[in-house]
N, C-alpha and C positions, 0 to 999 in steps of 0.2 A: 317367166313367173306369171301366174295369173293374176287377176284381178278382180276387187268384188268396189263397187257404189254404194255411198251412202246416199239418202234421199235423192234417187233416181228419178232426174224429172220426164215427163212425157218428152216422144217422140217431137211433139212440137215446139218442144223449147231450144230444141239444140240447133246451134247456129248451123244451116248448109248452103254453100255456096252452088253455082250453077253445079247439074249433074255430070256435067262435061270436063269438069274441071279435076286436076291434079288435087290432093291434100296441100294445104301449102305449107313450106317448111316454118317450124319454129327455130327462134334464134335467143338465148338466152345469153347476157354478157357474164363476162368471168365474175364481176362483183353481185352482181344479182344471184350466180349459183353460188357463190360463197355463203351470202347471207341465207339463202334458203334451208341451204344444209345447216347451218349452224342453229336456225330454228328450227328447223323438222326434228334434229337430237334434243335440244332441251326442250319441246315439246311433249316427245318423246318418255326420256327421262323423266319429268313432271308427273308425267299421267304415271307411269311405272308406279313412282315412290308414293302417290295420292297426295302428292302438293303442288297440282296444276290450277294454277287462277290466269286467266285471262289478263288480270293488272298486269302480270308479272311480264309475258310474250310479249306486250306494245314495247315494252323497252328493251328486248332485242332489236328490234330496227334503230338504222342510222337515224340522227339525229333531222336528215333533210332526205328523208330517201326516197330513190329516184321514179318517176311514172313509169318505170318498167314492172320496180316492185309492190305499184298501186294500181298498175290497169288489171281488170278484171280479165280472169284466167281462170282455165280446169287444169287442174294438177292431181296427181299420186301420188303417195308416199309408200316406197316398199321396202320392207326390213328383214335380209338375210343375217343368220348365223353359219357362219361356214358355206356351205356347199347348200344350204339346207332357206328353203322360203319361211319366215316366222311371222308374215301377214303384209298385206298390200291390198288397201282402202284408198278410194279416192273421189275425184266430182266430174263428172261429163258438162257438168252446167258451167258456165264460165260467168256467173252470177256474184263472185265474193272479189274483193283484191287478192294479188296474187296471193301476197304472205299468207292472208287469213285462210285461203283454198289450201295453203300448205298447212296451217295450223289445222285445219278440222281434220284436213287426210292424215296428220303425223297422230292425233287422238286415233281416231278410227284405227289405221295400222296395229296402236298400239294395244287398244284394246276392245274393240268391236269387228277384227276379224271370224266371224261367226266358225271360222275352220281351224280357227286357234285358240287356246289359253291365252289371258291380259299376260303382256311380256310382263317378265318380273323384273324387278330393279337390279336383282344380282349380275342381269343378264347384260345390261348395258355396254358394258366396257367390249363386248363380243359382239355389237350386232353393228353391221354394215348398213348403212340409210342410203338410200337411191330418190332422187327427185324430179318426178317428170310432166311439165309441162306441154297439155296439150291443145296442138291447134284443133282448127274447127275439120271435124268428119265432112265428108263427101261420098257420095254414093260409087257405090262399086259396080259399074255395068262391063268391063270388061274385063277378064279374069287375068287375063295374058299382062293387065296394067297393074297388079299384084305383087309388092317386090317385099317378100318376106325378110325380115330382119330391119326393114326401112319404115314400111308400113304397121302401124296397129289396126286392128279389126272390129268392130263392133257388128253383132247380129240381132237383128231387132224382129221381133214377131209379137202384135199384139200386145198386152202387156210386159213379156219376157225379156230380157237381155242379157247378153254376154259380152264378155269386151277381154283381151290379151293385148299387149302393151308387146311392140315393136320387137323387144329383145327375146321374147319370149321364142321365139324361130331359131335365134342364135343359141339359146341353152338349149335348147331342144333338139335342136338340129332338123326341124320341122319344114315343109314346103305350103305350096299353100292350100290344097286338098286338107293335110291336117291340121292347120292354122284353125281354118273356113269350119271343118269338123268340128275340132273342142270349145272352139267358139260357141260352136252350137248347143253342146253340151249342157256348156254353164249355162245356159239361157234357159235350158231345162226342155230344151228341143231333139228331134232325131238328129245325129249325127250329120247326116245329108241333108237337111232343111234347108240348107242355104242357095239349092237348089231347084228350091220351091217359089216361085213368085209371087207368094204371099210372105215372103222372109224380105227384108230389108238388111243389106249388108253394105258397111257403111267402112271406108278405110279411114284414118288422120295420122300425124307426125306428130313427133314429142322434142322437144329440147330436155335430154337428160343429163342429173351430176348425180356426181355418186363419191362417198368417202369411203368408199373399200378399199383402197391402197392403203389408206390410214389404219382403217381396223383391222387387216388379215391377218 
């Protein structure tokens, strides 16, 4: 599935660790993805029906909840129906606490994917939430260090950027030439830019949940 950002910060915001370095894995606990999915849907659903206020979202969180679910984090939210993508918005910047990263991406999803119609409320009971938390991007200098399906991609040139989310290789059946490719794409680049040493291509790891078993 692809992916679109909302308020995209510059290339120098985003956390990179040395260039040498692996992505490092994200770890999310079972309670932490519980609670996330449970706000990304009635966030979701809020925005649908046009009765989303912000009072209402702080009191889905636990009464004492944990620094997992307050440390500052970049998250997505993506919403299939069936077989079918119906919007995936999210933050590169790890600037918000988690939940709230998850509330702004589960609005966005719902209704500022600019490639899609605001989900309608009908639709709820039919859409599958996926929720994926990302670590900090690292630079990509060797191609051969590329493990599609494990890896997400970001392609950075000058103002432009593209980003595809780990699983996007598995539905696709994609390697990493076409990864690296569509990447480029969305960025609004040639195909091959990333081949270009004025292109920055940047890999990270996500911790993702997903309530699809629930909704098929």
């Amino acid at each position: 599935m692809t992916a679109t950002t909302t308020a995209p910060p510059t290339a120098s915001t985003l956390a990179r660790p040395a260039a040498d370095e692996q992505p490092p894995p994200v770890a999310l606990s079972p309670e932490t993805g519980d609670i996330l999915l449970r706000l990304a849907r009635s966030v979701v659903a809020a925005t649908a029906s046009g009765r989303l206020r912000r009072a209402d979202l702080s009191s889905l969180l636990p009464r004492n909840p944990s620094a997992e679910v307050l440390a500052p984090a970049a998250a997505f939210v993506t919403l299939t129906r069936g077989d079918e993508l119906r919007g995936c918005v999210g933050r590169l910047a790890a600037d918000l606490p988690l939940w709230e990263a998850v509330m702004s991406a589960a609005v966005g999803a719902a209704s500022r994917d600019s490639r899609f119609l605001p989900v309608f409320e009908r639709e709820i009971p039919s859409l599958s939430i996926d929720v994926s938390v990302l670590g900090p991007p690292v630079p990509l200098r060797d191609l051969s260090a590329f493990r599609p399906g494990v890896d997400g991609v970001i392609v950075e040139r000058a103002a432009r950027r593209g980003l595809l989310l780990p699983e996007v290789a598995i539905d696709q059946g994609w390697g990493v030439a076409e990864m690296l490719g569509v990447t480029c794409l969305k960025a609004g680049l040639p195909r091959d830019a990333w081949r270009d040493e004025r292109t920055q291509v940047m890999v990270f790891r996500t911790a993702r949940v997903s309530d699809a078993a629930a909704h098929a």
